[in-house]
KEDOVEX-955592 format. One record per residue (C-alpha): residue in one letter; x, y, z. Coordinates in nm, 3 decimals. Layout:
% KEDOVEX-955592
{resn->A east->X north->Y up->Z}
...
This chain:
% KEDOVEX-955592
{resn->X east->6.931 north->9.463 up->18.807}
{resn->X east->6.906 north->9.779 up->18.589}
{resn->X east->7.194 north->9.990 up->18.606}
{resn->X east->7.288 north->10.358 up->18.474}
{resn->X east->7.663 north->10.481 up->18.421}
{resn->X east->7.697 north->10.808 up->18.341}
{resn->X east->8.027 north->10.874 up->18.145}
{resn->X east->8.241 north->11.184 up->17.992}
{resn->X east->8.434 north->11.234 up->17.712}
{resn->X east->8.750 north->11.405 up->17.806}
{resn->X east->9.110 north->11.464 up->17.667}
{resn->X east->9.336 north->11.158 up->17.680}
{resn->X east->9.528 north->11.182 up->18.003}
{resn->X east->9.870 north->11.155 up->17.813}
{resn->X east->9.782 north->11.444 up->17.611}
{resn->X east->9.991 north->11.779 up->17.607}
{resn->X east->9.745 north->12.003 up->17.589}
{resn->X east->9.797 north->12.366 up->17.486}
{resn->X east->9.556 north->12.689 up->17.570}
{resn->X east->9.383 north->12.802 up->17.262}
{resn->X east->9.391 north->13.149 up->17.122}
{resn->X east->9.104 north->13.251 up->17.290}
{resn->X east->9.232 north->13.171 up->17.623}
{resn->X east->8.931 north->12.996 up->17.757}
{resn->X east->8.954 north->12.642 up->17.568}
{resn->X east->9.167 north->12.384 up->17.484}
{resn->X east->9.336 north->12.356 up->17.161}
{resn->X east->9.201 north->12.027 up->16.996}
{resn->X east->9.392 north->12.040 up->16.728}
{resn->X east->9.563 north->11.652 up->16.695}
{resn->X east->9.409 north->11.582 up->17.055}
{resn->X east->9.329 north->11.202 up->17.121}
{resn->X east->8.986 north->11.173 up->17.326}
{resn->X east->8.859 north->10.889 up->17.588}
{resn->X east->8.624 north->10.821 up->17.865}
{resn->X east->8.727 north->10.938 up->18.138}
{resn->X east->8.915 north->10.624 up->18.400}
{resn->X east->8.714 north->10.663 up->18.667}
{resn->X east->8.382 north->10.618 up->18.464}
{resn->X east->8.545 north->10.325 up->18.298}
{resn->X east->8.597 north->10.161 up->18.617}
{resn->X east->8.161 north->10.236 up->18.685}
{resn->X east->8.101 north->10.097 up->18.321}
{resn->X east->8.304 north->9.806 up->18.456}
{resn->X east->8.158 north->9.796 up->18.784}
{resn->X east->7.751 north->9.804 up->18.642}
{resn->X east->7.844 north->9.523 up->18.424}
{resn->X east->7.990 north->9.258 up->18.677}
{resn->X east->7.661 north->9.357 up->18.923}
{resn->X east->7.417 north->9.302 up->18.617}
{resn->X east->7.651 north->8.922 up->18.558}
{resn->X east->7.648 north->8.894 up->18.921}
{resn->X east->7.303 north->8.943 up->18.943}
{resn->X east->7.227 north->8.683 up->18.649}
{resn->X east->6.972 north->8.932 up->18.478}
{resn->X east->6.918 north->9.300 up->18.403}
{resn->X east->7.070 north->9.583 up->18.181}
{resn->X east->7.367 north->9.824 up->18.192}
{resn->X east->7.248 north->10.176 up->18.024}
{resn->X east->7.537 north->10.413 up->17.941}
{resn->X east->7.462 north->10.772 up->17.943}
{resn->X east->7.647 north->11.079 up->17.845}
{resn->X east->7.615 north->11.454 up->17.780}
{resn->X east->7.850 north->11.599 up->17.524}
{resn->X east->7.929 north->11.638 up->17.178}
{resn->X east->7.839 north->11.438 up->16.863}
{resn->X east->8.195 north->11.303 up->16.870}
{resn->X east->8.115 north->11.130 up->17.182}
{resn->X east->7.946 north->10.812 up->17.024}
{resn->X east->8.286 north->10.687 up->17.011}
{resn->X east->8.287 north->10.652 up->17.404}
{resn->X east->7.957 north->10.518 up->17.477}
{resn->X east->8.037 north->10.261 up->17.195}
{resn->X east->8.360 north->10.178 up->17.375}
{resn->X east->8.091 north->10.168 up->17.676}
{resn->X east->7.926 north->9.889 up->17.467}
{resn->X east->8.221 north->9.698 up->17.335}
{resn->X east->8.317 north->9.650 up->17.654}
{resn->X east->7.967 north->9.491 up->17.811}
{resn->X east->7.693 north->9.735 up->17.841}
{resn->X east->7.376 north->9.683 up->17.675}
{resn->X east->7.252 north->10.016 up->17.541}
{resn->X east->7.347 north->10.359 up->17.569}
{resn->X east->7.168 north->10.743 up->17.544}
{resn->X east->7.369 north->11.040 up->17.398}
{resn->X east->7.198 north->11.345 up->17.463}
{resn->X east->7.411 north->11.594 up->17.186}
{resn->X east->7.561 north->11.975 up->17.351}
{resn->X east->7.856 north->12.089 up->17.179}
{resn->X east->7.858 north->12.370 up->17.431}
{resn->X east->8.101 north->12.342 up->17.752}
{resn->X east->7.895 north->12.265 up->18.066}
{resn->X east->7.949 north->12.295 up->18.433}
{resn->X east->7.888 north->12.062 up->18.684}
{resn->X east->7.495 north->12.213 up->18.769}
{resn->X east->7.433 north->12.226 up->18.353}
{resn->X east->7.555 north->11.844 up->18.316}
{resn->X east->7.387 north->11.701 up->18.613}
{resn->X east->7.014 north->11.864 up->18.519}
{resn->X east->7.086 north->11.758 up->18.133}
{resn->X east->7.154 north->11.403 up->18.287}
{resn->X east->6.858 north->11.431 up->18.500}
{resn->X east->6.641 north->11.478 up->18.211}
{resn->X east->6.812 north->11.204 up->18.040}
{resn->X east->6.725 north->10.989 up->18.285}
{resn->X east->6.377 north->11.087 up->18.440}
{resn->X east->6.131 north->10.811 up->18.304}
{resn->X east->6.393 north->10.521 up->18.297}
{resn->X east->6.401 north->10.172 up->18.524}
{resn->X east->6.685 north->10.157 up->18.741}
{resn->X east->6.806 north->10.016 up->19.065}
{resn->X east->7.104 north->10.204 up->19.060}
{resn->X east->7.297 north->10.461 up->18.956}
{resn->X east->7.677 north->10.498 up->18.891}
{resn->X east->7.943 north->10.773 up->18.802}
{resn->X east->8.323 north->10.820 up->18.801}
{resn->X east->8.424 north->11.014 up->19.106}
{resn->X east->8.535 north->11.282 up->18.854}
{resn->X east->8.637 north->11.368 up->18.548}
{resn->X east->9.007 north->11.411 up->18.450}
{resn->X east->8.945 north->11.656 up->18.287}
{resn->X east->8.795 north->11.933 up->18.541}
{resn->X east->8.841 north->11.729 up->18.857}
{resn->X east->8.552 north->11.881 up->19.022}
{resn->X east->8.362 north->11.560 up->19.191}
{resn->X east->8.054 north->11.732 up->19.188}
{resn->X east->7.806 north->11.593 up->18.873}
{resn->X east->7.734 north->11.250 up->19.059}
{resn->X east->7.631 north->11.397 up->19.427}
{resn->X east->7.419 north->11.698 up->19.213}
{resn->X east->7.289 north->11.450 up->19.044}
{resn->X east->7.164 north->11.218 up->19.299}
{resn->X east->6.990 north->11.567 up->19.496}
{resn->X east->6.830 north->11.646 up->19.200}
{resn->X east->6.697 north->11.361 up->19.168}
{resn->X east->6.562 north->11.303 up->19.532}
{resn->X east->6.850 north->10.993 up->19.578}
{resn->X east->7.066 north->10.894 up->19.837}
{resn->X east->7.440 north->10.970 up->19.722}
{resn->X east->7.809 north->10.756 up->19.853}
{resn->X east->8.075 north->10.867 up->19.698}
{resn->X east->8.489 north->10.802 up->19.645}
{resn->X east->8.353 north->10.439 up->19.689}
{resn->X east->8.655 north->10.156 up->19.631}
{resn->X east->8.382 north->9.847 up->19.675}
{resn->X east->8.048 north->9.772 up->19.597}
{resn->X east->7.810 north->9.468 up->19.623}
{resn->X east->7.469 north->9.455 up->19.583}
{resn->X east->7.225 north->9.257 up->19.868}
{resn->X east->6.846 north->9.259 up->19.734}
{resn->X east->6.733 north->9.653 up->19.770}
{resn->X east->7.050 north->9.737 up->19.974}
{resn->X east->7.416 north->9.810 up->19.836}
{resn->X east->7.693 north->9.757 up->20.058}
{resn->X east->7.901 north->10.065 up->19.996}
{resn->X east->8.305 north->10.077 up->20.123}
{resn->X east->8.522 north->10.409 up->20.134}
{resn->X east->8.868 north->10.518 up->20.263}
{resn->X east->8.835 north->10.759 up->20.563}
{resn->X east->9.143 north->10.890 up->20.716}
{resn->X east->9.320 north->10.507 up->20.672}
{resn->X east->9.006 north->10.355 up->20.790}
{resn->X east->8.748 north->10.186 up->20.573}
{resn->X east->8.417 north->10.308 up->20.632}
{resn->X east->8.096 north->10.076 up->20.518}
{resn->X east->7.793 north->10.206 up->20.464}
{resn->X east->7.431 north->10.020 up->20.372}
{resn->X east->7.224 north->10.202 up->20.144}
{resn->X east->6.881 north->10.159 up->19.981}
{resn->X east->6.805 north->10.113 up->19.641}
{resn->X east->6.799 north->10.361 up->19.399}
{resn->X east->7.066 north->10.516 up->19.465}
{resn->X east->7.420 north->10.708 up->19.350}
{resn->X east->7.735 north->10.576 up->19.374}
{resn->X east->8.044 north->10.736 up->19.198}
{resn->X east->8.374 north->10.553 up->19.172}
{resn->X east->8.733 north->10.541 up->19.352}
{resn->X east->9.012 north->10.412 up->19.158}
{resn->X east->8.997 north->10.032 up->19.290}
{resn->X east->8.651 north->9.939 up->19.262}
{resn->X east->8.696 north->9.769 up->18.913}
{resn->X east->8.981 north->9.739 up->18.640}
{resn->X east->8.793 north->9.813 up->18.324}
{resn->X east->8.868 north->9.539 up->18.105}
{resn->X east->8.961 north->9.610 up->17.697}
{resn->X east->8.727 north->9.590 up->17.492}
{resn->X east->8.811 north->9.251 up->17.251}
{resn->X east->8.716 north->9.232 up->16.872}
{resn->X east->8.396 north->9.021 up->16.932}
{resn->X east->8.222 north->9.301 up->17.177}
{resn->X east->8.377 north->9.580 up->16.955}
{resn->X east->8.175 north->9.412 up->16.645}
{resn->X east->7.857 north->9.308 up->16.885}
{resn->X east->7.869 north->9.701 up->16.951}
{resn->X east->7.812 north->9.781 up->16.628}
{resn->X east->7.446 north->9.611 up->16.654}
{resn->X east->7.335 north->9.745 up->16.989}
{resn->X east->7.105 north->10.081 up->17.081}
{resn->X east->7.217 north->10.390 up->17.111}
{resn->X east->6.956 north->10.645 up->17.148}
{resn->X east->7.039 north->11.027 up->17.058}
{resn->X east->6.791 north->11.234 up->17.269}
{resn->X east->6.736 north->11.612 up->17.312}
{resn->X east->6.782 north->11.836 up->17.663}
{resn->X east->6.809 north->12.127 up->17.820}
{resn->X east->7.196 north->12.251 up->17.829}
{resn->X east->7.068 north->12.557 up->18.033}
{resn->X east->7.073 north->12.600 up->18.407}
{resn->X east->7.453 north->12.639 up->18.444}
{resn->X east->7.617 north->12.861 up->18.768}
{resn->X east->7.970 north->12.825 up->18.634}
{resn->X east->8.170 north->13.055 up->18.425}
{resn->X east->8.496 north->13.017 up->18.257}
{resn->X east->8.677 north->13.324 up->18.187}
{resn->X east->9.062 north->13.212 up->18.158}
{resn->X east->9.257 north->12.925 up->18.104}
{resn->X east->9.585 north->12.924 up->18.119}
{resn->X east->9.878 north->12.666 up->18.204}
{resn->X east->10.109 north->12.611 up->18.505}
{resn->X east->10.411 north->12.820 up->18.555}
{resn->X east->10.713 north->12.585 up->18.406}
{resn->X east->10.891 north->12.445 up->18.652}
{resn->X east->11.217 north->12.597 up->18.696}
{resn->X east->11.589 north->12.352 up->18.602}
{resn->X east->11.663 north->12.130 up->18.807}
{resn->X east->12.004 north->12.153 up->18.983}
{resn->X east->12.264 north->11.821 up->19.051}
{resn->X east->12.430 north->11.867 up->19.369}
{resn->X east->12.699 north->11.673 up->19.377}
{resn->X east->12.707 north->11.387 up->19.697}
{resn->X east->13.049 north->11.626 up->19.827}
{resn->X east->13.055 north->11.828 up->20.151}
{resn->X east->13.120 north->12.092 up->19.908}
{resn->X east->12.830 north->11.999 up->19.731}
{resn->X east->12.599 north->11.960 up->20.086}
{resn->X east->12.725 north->12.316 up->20.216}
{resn->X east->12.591 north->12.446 up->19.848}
{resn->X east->12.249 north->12.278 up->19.890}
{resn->X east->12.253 north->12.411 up->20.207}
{resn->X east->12.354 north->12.787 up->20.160}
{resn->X east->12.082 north->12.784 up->19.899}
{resn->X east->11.802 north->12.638 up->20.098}
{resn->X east->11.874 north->12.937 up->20.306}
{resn->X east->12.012 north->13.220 up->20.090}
{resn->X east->11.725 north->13.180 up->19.792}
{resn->X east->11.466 north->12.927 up->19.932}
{resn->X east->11.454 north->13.094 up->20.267}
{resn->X east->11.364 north->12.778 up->20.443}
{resn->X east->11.639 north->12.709 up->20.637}
């Protein structure tokens, strides 16, 4: 089974991060970077289908900067076979990313694709279904379990409480929920086999995006929080200012 995960670098999750000067970036000064959880989780998922499966390949791709190597070799410390970098500095938007991947891609074996829901970074959950319509594929997404059957993967989502299965035919585009693998760490003998296997650096297209950002800026701050004491004094002034300032009483 040949397998694709496409993965982003993003901003550790435990990061403060801080608007830059120009008030439509991020101030990387000191920042920590990683892939992004839920496309751990797909790296992790590709490789236990290809072991499952007893043969194949897991291919990690990504679009982003030269920095990003560090990912996709984390990709391949932790089990993948081979990875593609195509190199863009530039921000791109969901559109942008999923064509660049498409061209990454277009010419390659595979049985399947896989993505992280989204990244934690922009949380938009839109490069893995553009990505499968651009490339003429059948899309699941949010999916929290996966097997593979022959040419068919067996697909399982939450909907409203319920768990909804659905068959699909291979190729196809899956992108993942948190609980459809726990990415292992990456131990000292796959960090030094890493070292040793491919990664490509190809060229692509950043254009095509329909996105523009124009501001960034942080969350109001969140206003001091007030003790009330556990007194009926302290109830009747929770209560006068649920009603008096709050106005929801």
């Amino acid at each position: 089974m040949k397998i694709i995960v496409c993965v982003k670098r993003v901003v550790d999750t435990e990061t403060r991060v801080k608007v830059a000067a120009d008030g439509r970036s991020i101030d990387l000064g000191g920042v920590q970077f990683i892939m992004a959880p839920y496309d751990e989780m797909a790296v992790e998922k590709a490789i236990q289908l290809r072991d499952a499966a007893g043969t194949g390949s897991v291919t990690v791709v990504t679009v982003g900067p030269a920095a990003a190597t560090k990912e996709l070799r984390t990709a391949l410390a932790m089990g993948a076979d081979d990875a593609v970098h195509a190199v863009v500095e530039a921000r791109m938007g969901p559109n942008a990313t999923a064509e660049a991947l498409k061209q990454v891609i277009d010419g390659r074996e595979y049985d399947l694709i896989l993505c992280g829901k989204q990244a934690t970074d922009e949380d938009d959950a839109a490069v893995g279904p553009l990505l499968a319509a651009a490339l003429g594929l059948p899309c699941v997404a949010f999916v929290h379990g996966l097997t593979v059957d022959g040419r068919t993967a067996i697909a399982e989502r939450e909907v409203d409480g319920e768990t909804e299965r659905l068959d699909v035919d291979l190729p196809a585009v899956i992108t993942a929920q948190k609980g459809l693998a726990e990415a292992r760490y990456p131990g000292l003998k796959g960090i030094m086999a890493a070292k040793k296997k491919p990664l490509e650096t190809v060229a692509c297209d950043a254009t095509g995006g329909k996105t523009e950002l124009r501001s960034l800026e942080l969350p109001p701050a969140r206003a001091a929080m007030v003790k009330i004491e556990p007194t009926a004094a302290g109830m009747q002034s929770l209560l006068t200012a649920l009603r008096n300032d709050k106005k929801v009483l």
